[in-house]
VMD Tcl script that draws the C-alpha trace (Angstrom):
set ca {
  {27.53 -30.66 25.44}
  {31.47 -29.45 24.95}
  {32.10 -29.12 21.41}
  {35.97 -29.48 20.22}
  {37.33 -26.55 18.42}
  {34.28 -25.08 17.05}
  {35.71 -22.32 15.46}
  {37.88 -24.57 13.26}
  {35.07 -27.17 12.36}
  {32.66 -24.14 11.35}
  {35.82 -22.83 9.54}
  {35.61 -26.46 7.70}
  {32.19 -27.03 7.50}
  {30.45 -23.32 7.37}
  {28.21 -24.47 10.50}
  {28.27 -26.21 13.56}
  {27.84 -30.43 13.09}
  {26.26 -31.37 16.19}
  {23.90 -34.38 15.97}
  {20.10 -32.96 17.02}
  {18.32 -35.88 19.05}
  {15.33 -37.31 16.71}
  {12.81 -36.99 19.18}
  {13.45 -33.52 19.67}
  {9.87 -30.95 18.49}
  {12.37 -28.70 16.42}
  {9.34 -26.29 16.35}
  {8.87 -25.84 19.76}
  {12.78 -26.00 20.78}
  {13.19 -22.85 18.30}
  {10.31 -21.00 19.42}
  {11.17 -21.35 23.18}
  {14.43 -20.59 22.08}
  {13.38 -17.11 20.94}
  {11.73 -15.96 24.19}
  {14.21 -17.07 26.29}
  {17.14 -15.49 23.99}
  {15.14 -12.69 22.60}
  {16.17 -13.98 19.09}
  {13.95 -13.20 15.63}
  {14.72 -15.25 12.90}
  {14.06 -13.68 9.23}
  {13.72 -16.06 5.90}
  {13.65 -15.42 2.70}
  {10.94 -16.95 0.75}
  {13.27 -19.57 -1.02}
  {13.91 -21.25 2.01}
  {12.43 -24.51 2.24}
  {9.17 -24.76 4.20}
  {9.41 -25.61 7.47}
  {11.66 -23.19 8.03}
  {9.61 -20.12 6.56}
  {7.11 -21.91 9.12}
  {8.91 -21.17 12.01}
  {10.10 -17.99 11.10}
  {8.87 -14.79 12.47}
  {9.19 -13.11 9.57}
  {9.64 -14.37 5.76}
  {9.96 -11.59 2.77}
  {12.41 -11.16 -0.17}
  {15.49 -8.94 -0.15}
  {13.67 -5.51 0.47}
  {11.19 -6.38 3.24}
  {13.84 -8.32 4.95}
  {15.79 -5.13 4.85}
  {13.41 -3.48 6.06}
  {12.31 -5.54 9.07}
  {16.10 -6.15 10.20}
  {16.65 -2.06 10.16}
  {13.86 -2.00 12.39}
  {14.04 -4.76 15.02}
  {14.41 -5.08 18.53}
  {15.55 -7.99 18.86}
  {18.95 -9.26 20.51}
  {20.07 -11.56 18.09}
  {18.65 -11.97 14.32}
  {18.99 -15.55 13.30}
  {19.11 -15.05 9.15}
  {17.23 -17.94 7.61}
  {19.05 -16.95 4.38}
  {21.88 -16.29 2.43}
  {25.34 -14.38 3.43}
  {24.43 -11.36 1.50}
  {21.54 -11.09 3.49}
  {23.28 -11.70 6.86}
  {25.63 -9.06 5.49}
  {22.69 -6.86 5.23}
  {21.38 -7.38 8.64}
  {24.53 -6.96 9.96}
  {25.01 -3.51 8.34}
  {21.94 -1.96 9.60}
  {22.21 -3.45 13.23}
  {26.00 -3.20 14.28}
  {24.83 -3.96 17.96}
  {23.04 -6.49 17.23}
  {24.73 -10.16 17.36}
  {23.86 -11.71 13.85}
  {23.83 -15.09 13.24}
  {23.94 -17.32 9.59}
  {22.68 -21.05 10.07}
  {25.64 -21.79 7.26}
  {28.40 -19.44 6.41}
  {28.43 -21.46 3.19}
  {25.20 -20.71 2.35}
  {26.36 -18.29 -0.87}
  {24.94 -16.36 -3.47}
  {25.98 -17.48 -7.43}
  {25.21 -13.78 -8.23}
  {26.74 -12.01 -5.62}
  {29.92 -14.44 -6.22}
  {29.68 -13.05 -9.49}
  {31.05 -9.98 -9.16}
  {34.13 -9.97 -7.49}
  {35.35 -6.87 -5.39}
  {38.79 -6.76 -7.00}
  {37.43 -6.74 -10.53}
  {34.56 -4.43 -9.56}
  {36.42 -1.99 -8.32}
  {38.73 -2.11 -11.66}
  {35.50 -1.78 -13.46}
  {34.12 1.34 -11.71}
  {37.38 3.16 -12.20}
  {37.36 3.28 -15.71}
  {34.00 4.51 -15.59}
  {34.63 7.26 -13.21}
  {31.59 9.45 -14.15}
  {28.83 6.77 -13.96}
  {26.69 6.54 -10.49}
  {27.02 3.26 -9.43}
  {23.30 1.59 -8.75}
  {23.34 -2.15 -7.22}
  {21.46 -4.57 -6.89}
  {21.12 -5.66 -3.33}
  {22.41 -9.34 -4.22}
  {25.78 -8.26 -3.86}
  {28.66 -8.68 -1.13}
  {29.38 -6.17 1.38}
  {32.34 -4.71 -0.58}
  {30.02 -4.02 -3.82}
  {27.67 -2.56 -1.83}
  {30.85 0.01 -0.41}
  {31.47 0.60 -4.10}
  {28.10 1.86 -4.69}
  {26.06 4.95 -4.77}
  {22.65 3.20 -4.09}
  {21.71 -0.15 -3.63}
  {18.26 -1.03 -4.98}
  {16.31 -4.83 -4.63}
  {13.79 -6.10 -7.62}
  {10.47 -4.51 -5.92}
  {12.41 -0.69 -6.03}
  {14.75 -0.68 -8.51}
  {12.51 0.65 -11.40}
  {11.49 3.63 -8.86}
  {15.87 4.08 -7.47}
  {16.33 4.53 -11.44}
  {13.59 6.63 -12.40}
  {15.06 8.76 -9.51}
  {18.03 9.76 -11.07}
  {18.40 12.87 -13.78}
  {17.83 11.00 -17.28}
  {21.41 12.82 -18.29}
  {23.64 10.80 -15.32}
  {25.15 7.54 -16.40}
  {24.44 4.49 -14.39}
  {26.76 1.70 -13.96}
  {23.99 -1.32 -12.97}
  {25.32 -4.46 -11.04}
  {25.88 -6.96 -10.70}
  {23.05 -8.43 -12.73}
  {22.60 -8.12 -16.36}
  {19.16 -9.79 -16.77}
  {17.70 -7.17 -14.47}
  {19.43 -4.27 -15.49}
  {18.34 -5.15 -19.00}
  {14.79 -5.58 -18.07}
  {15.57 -1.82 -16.14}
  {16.79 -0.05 -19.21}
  {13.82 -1.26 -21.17}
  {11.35 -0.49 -18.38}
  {13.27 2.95 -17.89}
  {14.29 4.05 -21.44}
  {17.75 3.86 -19.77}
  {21.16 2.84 -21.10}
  {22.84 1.83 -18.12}
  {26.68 0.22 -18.59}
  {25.78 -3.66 -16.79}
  {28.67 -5.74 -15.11}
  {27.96 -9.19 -16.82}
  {26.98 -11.42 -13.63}
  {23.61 -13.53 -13.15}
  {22.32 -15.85 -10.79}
  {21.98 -19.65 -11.42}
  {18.65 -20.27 -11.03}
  {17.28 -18.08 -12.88}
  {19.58 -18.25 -15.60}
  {18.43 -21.99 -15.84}
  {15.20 -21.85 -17.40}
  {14.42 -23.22 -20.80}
  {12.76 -21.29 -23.35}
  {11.55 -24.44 -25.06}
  {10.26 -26.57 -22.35}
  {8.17 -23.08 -21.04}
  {6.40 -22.77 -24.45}
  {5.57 -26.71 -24.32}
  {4.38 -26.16 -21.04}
  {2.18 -23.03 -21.62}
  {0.85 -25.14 -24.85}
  {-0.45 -27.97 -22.38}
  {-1.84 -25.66 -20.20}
  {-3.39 -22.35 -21.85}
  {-5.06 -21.15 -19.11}
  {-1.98 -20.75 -17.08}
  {-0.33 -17.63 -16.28}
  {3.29 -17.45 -16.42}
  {4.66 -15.04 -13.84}
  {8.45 -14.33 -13.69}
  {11.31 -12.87 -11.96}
  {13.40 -10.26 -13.40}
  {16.65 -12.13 -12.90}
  {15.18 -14.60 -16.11}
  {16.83 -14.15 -19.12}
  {15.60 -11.53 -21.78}
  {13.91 -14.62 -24.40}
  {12.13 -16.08 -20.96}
  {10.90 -12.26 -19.96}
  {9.34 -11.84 -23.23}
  {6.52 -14.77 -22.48}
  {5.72 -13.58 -19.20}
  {2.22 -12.73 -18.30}
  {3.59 -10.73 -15.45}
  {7.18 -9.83 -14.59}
  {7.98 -8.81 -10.91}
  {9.69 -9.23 -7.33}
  {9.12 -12.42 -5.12}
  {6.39 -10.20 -3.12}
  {4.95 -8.80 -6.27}
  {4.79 -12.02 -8.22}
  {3.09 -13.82 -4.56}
  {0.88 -10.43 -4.61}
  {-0.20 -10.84 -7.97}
  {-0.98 -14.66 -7.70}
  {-3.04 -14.13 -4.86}
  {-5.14 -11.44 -6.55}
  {-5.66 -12.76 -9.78}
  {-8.62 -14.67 -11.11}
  {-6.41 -17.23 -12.53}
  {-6.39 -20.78 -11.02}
  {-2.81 -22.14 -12.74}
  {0.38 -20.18 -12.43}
  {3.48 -21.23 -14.47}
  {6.18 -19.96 -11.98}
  {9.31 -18.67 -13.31}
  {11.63 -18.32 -9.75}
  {13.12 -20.38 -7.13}
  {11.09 -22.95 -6.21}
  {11.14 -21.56 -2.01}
  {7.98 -19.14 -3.21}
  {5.40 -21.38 -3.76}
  {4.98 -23.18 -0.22}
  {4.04 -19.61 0.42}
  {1.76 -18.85 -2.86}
  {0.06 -22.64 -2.08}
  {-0.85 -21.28 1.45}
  {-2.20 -17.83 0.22}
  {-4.46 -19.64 -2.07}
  {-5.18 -23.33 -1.52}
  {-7.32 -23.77 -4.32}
  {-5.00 -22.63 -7.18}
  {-2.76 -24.43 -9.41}
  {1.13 -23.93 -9.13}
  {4.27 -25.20 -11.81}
  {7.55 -24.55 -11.13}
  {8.85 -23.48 -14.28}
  {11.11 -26.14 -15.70}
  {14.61 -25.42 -16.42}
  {17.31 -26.69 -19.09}
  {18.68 -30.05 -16.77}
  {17.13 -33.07 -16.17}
  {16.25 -31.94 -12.54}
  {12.09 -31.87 -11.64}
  {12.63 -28.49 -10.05}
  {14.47 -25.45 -9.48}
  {15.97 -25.12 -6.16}
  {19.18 -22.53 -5.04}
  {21.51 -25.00 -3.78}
  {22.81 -22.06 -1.28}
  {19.51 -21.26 0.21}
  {18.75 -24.64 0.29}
  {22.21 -25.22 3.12}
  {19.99 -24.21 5.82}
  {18.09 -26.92 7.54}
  {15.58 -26.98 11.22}
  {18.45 -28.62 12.49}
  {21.46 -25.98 12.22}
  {19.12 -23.22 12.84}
  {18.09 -24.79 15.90}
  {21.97 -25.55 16.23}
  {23.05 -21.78 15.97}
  {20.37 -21.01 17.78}
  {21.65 -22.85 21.06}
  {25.14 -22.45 20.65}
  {25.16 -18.61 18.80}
  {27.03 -19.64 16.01}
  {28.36 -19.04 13.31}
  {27.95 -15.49 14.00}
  {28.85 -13.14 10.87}
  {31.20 -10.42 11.96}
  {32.06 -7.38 10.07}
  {34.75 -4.22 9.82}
  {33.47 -1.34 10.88}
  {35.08 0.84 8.26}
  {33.34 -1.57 5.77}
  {30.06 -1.55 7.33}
  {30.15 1.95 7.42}
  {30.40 2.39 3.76}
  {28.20 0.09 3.00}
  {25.63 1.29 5.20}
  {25.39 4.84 3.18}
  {23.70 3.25 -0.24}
  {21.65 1.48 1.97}
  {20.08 4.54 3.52}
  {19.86 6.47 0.36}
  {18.10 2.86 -1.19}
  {15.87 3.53 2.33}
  {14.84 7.38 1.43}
  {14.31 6.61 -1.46}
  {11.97 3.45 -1.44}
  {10.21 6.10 1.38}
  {9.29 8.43 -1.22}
  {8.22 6.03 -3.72}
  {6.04 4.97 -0.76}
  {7.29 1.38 -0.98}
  {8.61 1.61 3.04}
  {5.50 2.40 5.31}
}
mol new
graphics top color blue
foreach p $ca { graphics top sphere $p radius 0.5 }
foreach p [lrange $ca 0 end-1] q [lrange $ca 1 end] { graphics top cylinder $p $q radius 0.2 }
display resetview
């Protein structure tokens, strides 16, 4: 198939429009795809769930991290978002990466501009700047040490008590930090969407009708949404914990992605998608959510979009990466 000016309609469009035949087994076309191409395609657990079905690997920010600093593969086809490309891209600069939809975003990590960050950190000149891995590839050059939600109590309880910390770009977690910590850290005011969307009221209503429930949360919620959590933690951690527990109905306060994988785990439980302050039945990230079967088989076939990077950028961006690496190592939370 010749496609016209691809460049300019993924320029347009963020991916490739190219119609997929119907009759096609999407499942097996990927996976013979991989062999042939020596391709490994990582997803974060938000992605919908066919897609962390055909995946070779599926984690949340950290694990992905880890896996795509320590692949083999030839090409990593990032079932994600672009800070997680980014990410990939950063640890393997030989490797070609590849992004199903180079619209597929981040509301967080568009909420903290380079320009202003930068502005930011200079009139704070003595504070170490810790953040959160949901950021672009310029924050992340602007940063001391990047951290995810499964290390970032452990990257600040690694730093002398007397430094400041300047904690972005999210100011639900790095107020749930400087609780957890004892802390004071100086937070850039960003959030992310989805989590930010959750309704206080509707939660209590919802834990009334069912008392038996556990209510596990991320620590992107909101302070007031926090405080009713049986158990606060990562997207691994909170999957961990719903596994293990002896409870059979889970009130779950993320994106909606994690519980095709929690449902598989354990079969016989009980899980609610926390309900949020719209009208909508669920809580879905409408940037994670871009990616279909179709474009990733798409990019697959055609290698594109592939997400490109300057070296002097991925350079600096790689050094709080590595010190977020040792440090995780330590803490024993890299194996």
């Amino acid at each position: 198939m010749i496609i016209n000016n691809p460049q300019l309609q993924i320029l347009e469009k963020g991916f490739l429009d190219i119609d997929v035949p119907p009759t096609l087994d999407l499942f097996e076309a990927i996976n013979e795809l991989k062999k042939q191409k020596k391709m490994i395609v990582l997803a974060h657990y938000y992605q919908e769930p066919d897609i962390q079905d055909v995946a070779d690997y599926i984690g949340d920010s950290l694990g992905l991290a880890q896996k795509a600093a320590e692949t083999d593969a030839e090409i990593i086809v990032f079932a994600g978002v672009h800070f997680m490309a980014e990410t990939a891209k950063i640890l393997n600069p030989n490797t070609k990466v590849l992004l199903p939809d180079l619209k597929a975003g981040c509301s967080l990590a568009d909420s903290a501009p380079a320009d202003l960050f930068k502005a930011f950190k200079a009139k704070h000149p003595d504070h170490l700047v810790v953040s959160y891995i949901n950021c672009s590839a310029e924050i992340k050059a602007l940063s001391d040490i990047i951290c995810t939600s499964g290390n970032a109590e452990a990257i600040i309880n690694s730093i002398p008590t007397n430094q400041p910390i300047l904690f972005a770009p999210d100011k639900n977690l790095g107020a749930y930090l400087n609780k957890k910590t004892g802390r004071e850290m100086l937070l850039w005011n960003g959030a992310c969407m989805v989590h930010e969307i959750f309704s206080l009221q509707k939660l209590i209503q919802l834990k009334v009708r069912h008392p038996e429930a556990k209510f596990i949360a991320h620590p992107e919620c909101e302070d007031a949404v926090l405080n009713i959590a049986d158990f606060i933690g990562s997207t691994t951690q909170l999957l961990k914990y719903s596994s293990q527990s002896n409870a059979s109905t889970f009130i779950v306060g993320t994106e909606t992605g994690i519980l095709h994988k929690m449902q598989q785990l354990s079969p016989n439980k009980t899980f609610i998608p926390a309900p949020p302050t719209n009208s909508c039945a669920c809580n879905d990230c409408p940037h994670m959510k871009l990616n279909t079967l179709e474009k990733i088989y798409v990019c697959m076939q055609y290698e594109q979009p592939e997400l490109t990077m300057d070296e002097n950028l991925r350079l600096a961006a790689l050094q709080p990466i590595k010190r977020m690496m040792e440090i995780s190592k330590k803490a024993g939370l890299i194996g």
